[in-house]
C-alpha positions in Angstrom: 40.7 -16.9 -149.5 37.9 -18.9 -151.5 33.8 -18.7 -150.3 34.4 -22.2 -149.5 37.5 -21.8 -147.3 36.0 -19.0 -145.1 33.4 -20.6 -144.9 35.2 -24.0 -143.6 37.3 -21.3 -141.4 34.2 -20.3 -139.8 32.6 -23.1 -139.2 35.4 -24.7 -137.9 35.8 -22.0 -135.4 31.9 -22.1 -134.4 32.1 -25.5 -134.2 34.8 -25.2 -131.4 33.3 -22.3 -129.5 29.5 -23.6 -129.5 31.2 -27.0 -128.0 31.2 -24.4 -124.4 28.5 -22.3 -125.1 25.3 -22.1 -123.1 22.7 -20.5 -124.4 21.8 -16.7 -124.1 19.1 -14.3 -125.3 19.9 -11.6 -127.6 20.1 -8.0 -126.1 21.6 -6.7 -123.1 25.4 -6.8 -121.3 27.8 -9.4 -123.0 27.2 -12.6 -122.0 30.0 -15.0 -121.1 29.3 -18.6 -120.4 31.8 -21.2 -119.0 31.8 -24.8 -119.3 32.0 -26.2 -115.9 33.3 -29.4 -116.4 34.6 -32.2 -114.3 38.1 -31.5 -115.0 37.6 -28.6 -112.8 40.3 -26.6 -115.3 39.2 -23.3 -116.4 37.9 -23.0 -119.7 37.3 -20.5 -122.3 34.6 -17.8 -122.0 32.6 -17.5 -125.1 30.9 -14.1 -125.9 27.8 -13.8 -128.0 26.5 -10.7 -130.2 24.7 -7.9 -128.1 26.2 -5.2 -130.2 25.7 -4.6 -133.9 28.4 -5.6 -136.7 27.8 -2.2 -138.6 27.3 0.3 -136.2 28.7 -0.5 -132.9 25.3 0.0 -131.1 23.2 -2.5 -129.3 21.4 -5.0 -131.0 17.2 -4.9 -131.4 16.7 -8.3 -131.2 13.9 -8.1 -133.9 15.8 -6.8 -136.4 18.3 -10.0 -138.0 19.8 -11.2 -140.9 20.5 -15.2 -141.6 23.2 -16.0 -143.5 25.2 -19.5 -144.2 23.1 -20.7 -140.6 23.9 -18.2 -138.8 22.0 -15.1 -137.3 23.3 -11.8 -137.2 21.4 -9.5 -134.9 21.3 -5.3 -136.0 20.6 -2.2 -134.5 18.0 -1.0 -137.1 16.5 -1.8 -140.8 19.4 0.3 -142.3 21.8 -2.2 -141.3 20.6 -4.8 -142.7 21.1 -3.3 -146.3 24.8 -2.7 -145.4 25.2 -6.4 -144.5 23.4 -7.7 -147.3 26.1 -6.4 -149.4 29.1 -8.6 -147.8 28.2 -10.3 -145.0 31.5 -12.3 -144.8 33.3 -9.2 -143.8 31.5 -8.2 -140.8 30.7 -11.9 -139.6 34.8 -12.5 -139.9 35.1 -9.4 -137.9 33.1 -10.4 -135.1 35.3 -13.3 -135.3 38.6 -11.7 -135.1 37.0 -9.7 -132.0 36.0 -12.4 -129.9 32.4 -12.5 -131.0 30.4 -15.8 -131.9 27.4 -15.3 -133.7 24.3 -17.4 -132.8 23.3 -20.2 -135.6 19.6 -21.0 -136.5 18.0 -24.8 -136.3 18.9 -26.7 -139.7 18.9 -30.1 -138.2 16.5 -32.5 -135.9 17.6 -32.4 -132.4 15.9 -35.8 -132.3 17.9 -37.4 -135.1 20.1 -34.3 -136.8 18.7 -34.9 -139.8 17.8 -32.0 -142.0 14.4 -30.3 -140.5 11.1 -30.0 -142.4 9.8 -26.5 -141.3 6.0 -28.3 -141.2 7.1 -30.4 -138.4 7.3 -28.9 -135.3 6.7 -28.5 -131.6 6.3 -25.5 -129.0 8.2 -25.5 -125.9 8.3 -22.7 -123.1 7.2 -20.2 -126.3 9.6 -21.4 -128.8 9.1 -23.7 -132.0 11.7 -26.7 -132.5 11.1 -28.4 -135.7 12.1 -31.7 -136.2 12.5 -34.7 -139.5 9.3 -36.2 -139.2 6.6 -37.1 -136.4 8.4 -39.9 -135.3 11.3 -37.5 -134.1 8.2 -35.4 -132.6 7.3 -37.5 -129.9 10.6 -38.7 -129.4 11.1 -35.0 -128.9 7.8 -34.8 -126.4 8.7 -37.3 -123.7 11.9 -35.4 -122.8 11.4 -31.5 -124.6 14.0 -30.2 -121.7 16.6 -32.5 -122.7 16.4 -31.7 -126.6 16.1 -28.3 -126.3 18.9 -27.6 -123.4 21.1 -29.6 -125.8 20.4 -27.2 -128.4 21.3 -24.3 -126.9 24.8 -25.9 -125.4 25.3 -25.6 -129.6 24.2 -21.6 -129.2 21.1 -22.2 -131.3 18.6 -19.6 -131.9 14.8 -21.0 -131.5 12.0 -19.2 -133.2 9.7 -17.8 -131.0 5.9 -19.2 -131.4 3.8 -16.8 -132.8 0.7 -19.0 -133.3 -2.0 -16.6 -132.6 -4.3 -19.7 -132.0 -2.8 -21.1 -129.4 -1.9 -24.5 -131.3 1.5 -26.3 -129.7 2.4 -28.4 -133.2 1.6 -28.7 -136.5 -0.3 -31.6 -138.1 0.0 -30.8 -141.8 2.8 -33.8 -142.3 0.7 -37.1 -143.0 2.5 -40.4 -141.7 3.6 -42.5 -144.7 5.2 -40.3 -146.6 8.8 -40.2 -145.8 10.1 -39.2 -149.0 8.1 -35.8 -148.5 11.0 -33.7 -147.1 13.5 -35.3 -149.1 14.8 -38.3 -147.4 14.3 -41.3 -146.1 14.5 -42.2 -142.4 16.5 -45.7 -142.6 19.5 -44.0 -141.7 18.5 -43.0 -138.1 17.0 -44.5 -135.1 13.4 -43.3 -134.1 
């Protein structure tokens, strides 16, 4: 099987399972989470990574390794060499056992554009970055709504770890939309 078709295989398959996620902290018992939709039929429950891919032991949520968007929790430091060498093979095997790994924010909740990692906002501890400021305070009259919506998609958010307190960052200068590499004619702000 080509890079390219595994890696359509998986997202295709995270793509369906994230549609019923909720979201859930790494660490601790399995998690299962059930879409409780109108059609009051039962649906599928969706287990996310508490256990490491390499050893079998319990994940330390601090220890992680990102690869093709998504995030791979590990028991210790050790592991992470051993995943770094093919990480195809234990992400597929989480697959094939029921487990779906948690993905890390590439897009805008605002406008699902690409993000620029100098735009961003703190809610409840955790940084969402967004497009451009415009998206920000989109993003600020309704933070709940943005950020529930993506963890229904089983997205990790960073945690802050602004030792000044600051809640945003103000480095992006309004007027330059080409800065992060594209233009914002394409989406509603």
């Amino acid at each position: 099987m080509t890079a390219r078709a595994l890696r359509t295989l998986l997202l295709g398959t995270m793509t369906i399972a994230f549609v019923t996620a909720a979201y859930a902290a790494p660490g601790g018992h399995e998690r299962h989470h059930h879409d409780h939709s109108k059609s009051g039929s039962k649906s599928t429950a969706v287990r996310l990574q508490t256990i490491c891919p390499v050893t079998g032991k319990p994940v330390d949520e601090r220890i992680f390794a990102d690869h093709n968007g998504t995030r791979i929790y590990l028991a210790n430091e050790s592991c992470r060499s051993k995943f770094d060498i093919n990480p195809d093979k234990y992400i597929n095997q989480m697959i094939a056992a029921g487990i779906t790994p948690y993905r890390v924010q590439t897009q805008c909740p605002v406008s699902k554009e690409p993000i620029d990692r100098n735009i961003f906002d703190d809610h409840n501890g955790k940084r969402i970055y967004m497009c451009c400021k415009k998206c920000r305070s989109k993003f600020r009259r309704n933070p709940g709504k943005f950020v529930q919506a993506l963890a229904a998609e089983g997205i990790i958010l960073e945690n802050n770890n602004n030792k000044d307190g600051t809640k945003e960052s103000d480095s992006y200068k309004e007027g330059s939309g080409s800065r992060h590499g594209h233009s914002h004619n394409g989406h509603d702000h």
